[in-house]
C-alpha positions as CSV (number, residue, x, y, z in Angstrom):
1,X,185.1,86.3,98.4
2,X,183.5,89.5,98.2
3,X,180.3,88.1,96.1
4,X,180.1,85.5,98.6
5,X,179.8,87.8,101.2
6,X,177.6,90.2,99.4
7,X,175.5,87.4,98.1
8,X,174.8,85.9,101.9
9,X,174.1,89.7,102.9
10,X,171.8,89.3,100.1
11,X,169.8,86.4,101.2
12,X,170.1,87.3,105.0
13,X,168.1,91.0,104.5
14,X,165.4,88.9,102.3
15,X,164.8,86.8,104.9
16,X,164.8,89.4,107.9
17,X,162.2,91.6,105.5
18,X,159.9,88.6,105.0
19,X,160.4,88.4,108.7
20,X,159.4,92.0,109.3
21,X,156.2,91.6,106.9
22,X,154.8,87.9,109.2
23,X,155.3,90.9,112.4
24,X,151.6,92.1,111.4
25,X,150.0,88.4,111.7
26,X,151.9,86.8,114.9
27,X,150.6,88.3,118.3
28,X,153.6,90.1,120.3
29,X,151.8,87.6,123.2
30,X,153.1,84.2,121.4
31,X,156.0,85.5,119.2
32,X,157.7,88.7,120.5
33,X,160.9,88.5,118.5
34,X,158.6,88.9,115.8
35,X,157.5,93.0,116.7
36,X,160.9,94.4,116.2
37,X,161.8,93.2,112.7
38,X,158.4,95.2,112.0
39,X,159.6,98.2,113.9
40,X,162.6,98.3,111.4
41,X,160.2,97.3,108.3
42,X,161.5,101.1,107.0
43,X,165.6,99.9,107.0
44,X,164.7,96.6,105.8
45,X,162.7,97.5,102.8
46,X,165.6,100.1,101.9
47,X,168.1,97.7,102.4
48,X,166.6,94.9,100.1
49,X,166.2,98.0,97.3
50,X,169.8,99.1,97.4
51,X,170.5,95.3,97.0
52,X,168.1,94.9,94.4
53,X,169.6,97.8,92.8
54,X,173.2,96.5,93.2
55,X,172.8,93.0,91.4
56,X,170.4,94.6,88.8
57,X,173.5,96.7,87.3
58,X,175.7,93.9,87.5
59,X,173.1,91.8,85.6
60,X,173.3,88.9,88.0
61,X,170.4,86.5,88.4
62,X,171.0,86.8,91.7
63,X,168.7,90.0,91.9
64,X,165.8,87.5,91.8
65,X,166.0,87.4,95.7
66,X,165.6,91.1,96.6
67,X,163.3,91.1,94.4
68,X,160.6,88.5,95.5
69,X,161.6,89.9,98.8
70,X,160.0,93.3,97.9
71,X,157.2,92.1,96.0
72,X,155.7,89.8,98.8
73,X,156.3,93.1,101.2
74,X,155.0,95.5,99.0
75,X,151.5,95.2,100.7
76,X,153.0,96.9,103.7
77,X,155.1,99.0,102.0
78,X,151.7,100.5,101.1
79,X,151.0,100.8,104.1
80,X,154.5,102.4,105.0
81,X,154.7,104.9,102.0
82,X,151.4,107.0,100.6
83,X,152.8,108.4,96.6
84,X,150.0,110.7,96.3
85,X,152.0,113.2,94.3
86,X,149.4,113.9,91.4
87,X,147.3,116.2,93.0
88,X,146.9,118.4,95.6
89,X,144.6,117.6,98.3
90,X,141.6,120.1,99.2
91,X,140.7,120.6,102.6
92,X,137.0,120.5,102.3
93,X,134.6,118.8,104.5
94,X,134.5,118.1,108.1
95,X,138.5,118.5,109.4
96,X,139.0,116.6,112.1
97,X,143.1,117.0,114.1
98,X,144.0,114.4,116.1
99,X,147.4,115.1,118.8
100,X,149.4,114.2,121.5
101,X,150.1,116.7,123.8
102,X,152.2,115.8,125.8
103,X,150.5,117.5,128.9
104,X,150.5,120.8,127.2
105,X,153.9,120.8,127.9
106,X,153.3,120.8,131.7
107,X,157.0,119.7,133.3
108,X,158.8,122.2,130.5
109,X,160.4,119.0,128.3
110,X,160.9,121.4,125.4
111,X,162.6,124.0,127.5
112,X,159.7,126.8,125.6
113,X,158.3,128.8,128.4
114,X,155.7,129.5,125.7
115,X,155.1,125.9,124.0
116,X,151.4,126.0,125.9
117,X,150.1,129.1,124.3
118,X,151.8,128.5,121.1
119,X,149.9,125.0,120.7
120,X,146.7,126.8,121.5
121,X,147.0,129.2,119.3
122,X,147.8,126.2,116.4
123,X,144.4,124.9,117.4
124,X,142.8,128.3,117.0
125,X,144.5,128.6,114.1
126,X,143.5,125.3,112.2
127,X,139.5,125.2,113.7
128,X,138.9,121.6,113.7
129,X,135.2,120.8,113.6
130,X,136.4,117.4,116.0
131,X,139.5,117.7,118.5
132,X,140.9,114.2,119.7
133,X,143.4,114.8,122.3
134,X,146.1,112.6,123.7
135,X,147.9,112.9,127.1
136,X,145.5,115.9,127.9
137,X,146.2,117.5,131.2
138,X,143.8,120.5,132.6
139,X,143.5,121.7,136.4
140,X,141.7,123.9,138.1
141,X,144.2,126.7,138.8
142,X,147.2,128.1,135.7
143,X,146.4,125.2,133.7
144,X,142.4,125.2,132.8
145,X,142.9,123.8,129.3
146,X,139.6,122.3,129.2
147,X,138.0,125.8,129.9
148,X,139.9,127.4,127.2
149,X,139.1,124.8,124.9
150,X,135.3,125.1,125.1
151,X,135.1,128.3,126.1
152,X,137.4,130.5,124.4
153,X,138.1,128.4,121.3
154,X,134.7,127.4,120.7
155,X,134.9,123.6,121.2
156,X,131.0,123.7,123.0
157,X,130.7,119.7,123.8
158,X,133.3,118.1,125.5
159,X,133.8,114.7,126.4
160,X,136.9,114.0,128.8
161,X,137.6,110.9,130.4
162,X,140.5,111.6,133.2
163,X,142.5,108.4,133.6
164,X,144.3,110.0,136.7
165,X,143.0,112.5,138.8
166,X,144.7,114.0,142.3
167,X,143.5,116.2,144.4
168,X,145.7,118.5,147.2
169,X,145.9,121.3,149.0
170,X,148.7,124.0,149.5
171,X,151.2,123.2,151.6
172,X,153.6,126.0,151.8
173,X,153.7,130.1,151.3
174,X,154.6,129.4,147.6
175,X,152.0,126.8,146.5
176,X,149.1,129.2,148.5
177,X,150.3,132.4,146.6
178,X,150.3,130.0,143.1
179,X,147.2,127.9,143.8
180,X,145.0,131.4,145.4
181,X,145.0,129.2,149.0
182,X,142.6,126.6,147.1
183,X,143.4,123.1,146.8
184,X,144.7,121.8,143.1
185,X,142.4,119.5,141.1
186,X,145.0,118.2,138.1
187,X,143.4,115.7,135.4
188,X,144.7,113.6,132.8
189,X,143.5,111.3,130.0
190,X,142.2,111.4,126.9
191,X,139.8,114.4,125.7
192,X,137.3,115.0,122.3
193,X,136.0,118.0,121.8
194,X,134.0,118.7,118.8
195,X,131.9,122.5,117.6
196,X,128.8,119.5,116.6
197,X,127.0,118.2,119.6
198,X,127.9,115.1,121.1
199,X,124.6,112.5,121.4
200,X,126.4,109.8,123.4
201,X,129.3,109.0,124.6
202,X,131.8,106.1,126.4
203,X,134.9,104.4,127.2
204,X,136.7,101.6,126.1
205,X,138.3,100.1,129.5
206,X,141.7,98.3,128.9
207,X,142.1,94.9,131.4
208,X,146.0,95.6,131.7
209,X,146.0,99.5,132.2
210,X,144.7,102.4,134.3
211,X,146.5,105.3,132.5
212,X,146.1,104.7,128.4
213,X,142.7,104.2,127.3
214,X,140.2,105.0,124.4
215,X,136.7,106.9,124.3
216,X,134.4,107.2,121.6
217,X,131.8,109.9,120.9
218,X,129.1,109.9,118.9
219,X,129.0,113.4,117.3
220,X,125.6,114.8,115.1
221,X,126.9,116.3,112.0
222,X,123.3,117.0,110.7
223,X,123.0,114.7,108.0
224,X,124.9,111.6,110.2
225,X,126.1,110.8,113.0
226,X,130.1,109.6,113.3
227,X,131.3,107.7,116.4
228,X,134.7,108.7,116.8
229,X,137.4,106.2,118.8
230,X,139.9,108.7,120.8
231,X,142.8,105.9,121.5
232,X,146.1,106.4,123.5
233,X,147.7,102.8,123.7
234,X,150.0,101.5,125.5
235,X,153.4,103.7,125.5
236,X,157.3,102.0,125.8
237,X,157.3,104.6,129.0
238,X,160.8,105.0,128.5
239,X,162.9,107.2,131.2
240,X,165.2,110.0,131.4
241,X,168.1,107.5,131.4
242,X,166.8,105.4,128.2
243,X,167.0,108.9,126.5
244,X,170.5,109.2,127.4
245,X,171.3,106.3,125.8
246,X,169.5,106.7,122.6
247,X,171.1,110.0,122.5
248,X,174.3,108.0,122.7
249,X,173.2,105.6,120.1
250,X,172.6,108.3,117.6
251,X,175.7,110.1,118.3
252,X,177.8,106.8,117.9
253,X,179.2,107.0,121.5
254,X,179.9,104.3,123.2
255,X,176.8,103.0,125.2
256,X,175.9,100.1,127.9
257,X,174.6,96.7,127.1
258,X,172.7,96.7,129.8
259,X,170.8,99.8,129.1
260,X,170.3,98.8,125.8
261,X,168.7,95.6,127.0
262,X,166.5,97.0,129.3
263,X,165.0,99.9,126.6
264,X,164.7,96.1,124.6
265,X,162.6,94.9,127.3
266,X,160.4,97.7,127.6
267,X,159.8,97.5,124.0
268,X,158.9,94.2,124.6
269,X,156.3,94.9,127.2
270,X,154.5,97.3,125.6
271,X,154.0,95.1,122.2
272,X,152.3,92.6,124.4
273,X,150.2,95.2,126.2
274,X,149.4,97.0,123.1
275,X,148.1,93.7,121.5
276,X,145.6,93.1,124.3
277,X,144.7,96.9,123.8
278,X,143.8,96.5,120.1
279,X,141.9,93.5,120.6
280,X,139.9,94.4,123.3
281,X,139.4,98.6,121.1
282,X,138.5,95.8,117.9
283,X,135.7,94.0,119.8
284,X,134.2,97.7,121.0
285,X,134.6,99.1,117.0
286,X,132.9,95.6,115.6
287,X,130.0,96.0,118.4
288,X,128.9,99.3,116.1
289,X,127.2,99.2,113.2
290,X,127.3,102.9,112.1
291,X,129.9,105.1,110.2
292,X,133.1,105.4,112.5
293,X,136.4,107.0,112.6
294,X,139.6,105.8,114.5
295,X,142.4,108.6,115.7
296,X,145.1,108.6,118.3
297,X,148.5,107.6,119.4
298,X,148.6,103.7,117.8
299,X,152.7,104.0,119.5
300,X,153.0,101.5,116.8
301,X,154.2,102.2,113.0
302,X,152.0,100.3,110.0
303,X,153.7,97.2,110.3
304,X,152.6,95.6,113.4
305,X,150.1,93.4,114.9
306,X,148.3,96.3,116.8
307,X,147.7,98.4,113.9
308,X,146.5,95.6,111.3
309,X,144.0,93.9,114.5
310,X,142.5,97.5,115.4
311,X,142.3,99.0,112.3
312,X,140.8,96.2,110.3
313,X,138.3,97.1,107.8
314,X,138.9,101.2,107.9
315,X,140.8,103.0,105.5
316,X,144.2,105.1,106.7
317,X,143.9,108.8,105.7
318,X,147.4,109.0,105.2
319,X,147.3,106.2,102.4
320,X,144.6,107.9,100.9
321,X,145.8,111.3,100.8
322,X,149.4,111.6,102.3
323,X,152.9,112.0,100.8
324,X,155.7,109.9,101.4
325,X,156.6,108.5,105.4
326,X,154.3,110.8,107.2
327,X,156.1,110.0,110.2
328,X,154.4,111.8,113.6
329,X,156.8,111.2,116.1
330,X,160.1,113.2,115.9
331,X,161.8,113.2,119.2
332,X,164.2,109.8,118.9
333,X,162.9,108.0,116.0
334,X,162.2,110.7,113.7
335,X,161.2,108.0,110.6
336,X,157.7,106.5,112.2
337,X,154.1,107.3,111.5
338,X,152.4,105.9,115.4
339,X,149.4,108.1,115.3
340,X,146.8,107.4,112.8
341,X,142.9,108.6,111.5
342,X,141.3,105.6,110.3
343,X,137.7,106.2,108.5
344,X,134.3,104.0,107.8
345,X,134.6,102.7,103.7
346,X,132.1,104.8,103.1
347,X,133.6,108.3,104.5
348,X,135.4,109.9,101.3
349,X,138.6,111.1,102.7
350,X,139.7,114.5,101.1
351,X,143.3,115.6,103.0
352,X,145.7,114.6,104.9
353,X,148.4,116.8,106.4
354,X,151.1,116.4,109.2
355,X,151.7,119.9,110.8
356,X,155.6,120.2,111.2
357,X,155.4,122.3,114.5
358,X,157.9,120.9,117.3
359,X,155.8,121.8,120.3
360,X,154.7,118.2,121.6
361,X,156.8,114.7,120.8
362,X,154.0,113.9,118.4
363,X,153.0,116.4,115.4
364,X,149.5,116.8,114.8
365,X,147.6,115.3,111.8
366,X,144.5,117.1,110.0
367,X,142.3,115.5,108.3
368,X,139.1,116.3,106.5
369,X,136.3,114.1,105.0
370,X,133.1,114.4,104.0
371,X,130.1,111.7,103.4
């Protein structure tokens, strides 16, 4: 009874990794079931190698099905897991960081008084040549991040889309003594700022949304110029309630269906938006013949129709140079790599690094390369 049951667990997590692996092919728009057996690619794979495991110390033929299993999903478990333990990357070259802010920190989510300055001072401290921000917020009062970016830290050419911008004026004692009795400009998008100058510049305009975006620059490092894609697509925009229940869900306390259902849902949304987004950011990328680089918040992990469609034809830093997962998001799913440096075939990549500092939900990734 038991080897039945083991056995049919067997063939089922085969089947749900082969599903997981046909995620990066089927668009979320036709086929959403498809999206969330990639989402869990990372439990599947593991599963299907403590099974393989299992039934190859027992000697059983029936290890055969694990096993073609992983070897038909080992293409994106490349893509999943970079084993570049040899040697030890230089950083040498141009370094570019790519990072979602997260506002700076604005509405105090990490409960660090002090989270702004100290992700300046990481900036300040690792001196990109290129700066690709996500979620970047700036005003014109206690908050004038894009002055202290160019003008304190050096970052001389700037190119900031803001995706939302309000305007308005003080209404009580409190707000005049806070805004010096001036009216409050407050901005946010998506920002580059790079120490070479910036020759042109642009936006790629997504149909289905006003806040996410992508711009590119086209930065003169001397020798070349390297058009570089800032994305931010589309986000699950979960709220304050959802995190209460994935908090529950970690802890193993009892949670509600519903809520479970509707985080579910939102998942779902943002797969089909995100699909549209990398379709629409893969027709601007094929439109340019010269070297390129794509950074930013994918909100995907390797497995998945938006990162295969927009990144088709670069090469992954992290694949080149990282070390095992590389995940970048840490708040609820600490296991998944959603922000990304893609690179031109013929830009050498030399580093790769994922800076453990819990100041935003999203670590920051440094790369260098060089021509």
């Amino acid at each position: 009874m038991f080897s039945f049951l083991l056995k049919t667990i067997t063939v089922f997590n085969a089947l749900l990794l082969l599903l997981s692996c046909a995620s990066v092919f089927i668009n979320p728009n036709t086929l959403w079931h498809f999206s969330f057996f990639g989402f869990a690619f990372i439990f599947l794979f593991a599963a299907n190698l403590l099974l393989l495991l299992w039934w190859l110390l027992r000697f059983n033929l029936f290890v055969v099905v694990p096993a073609l299993a992983l070897l038909v999903s080992w293409k994106q478990a490349a893509n999943t897991f970079a084993l570049n333990f040899k040697e030890e990357p230089k950083e040498q070259g141009i370094k570019l960081l790519t990072w979602n802010v997260k506002n700076f920190d604005l509405y105090n989510w990490s409960k660090n008084a002090a989270a702004r300055q100290q992700m300046m001072a990481l900036i300040k401290k690792e001196n990109p040549y290129v700066l690709c921000l996500q979620e970047f917020y700036t005003n014109n009062q206690n908050f004038k991040n894009l002055e202290y970016l160019r003008d304190t830290l050096g970052f001389t050419h700037v190119y900031f889309y803001p995706r939302v911008e309000i305007t308005g004026k003080p209404r009580n004692v409190w707000q005049k003594t806070l805004w010096k009795n001036e009216s409050l400009t407050q901005q946010w998008g998506v920002a580059t700022f790079s120490k070479f100058p910036i020759v042109e510049s642009g936006k790629t305009e997504f149909d289905n949304k006003l806040v996410n975006g992508c711009i590119y620059t086209d930065v003169d490092f001397g020798n070349e110029v390297v058009r570089i894609h800032n994305v931010h697509l589309e986000s699950v925009h979960l709220g304050y309630e959802d995190y209460e229940t994935l908090d529950e869900i970690e802890q193993s306390r009892q949670t509600n269906r519903n809520k479970i259902f509707r985080i579910l849902r939102k998942m779902k949304r943002a797969y089909g938006k995100r699909a549209l987004q990398a379709k629409e950011l893969r027709q601007d990328i094929d439109t340019h013949s010269g070297l390129q680089v794509l950074c930013g918040d994918f909100n995907d992990v390797p497995v998945s129709y938006t990162y295969r469609n927009a990144g088709y034809g670069l090469k992954d830093a992290f694949i080149e140079k990282g070390k095992g997962l590389g995940f970048t998001y840490f708040y609820h799913f600490p296991l998944f790599r959603i922000d990304y440096v893609l690179l031109h075939e013929k830009l050498q990549v030399n580093s790769y690094r994922t800076i453990r500092k819990e100041l935003s939900d999203h670590y920051p990734v440094a790369v260098t390369f060089s021509f």
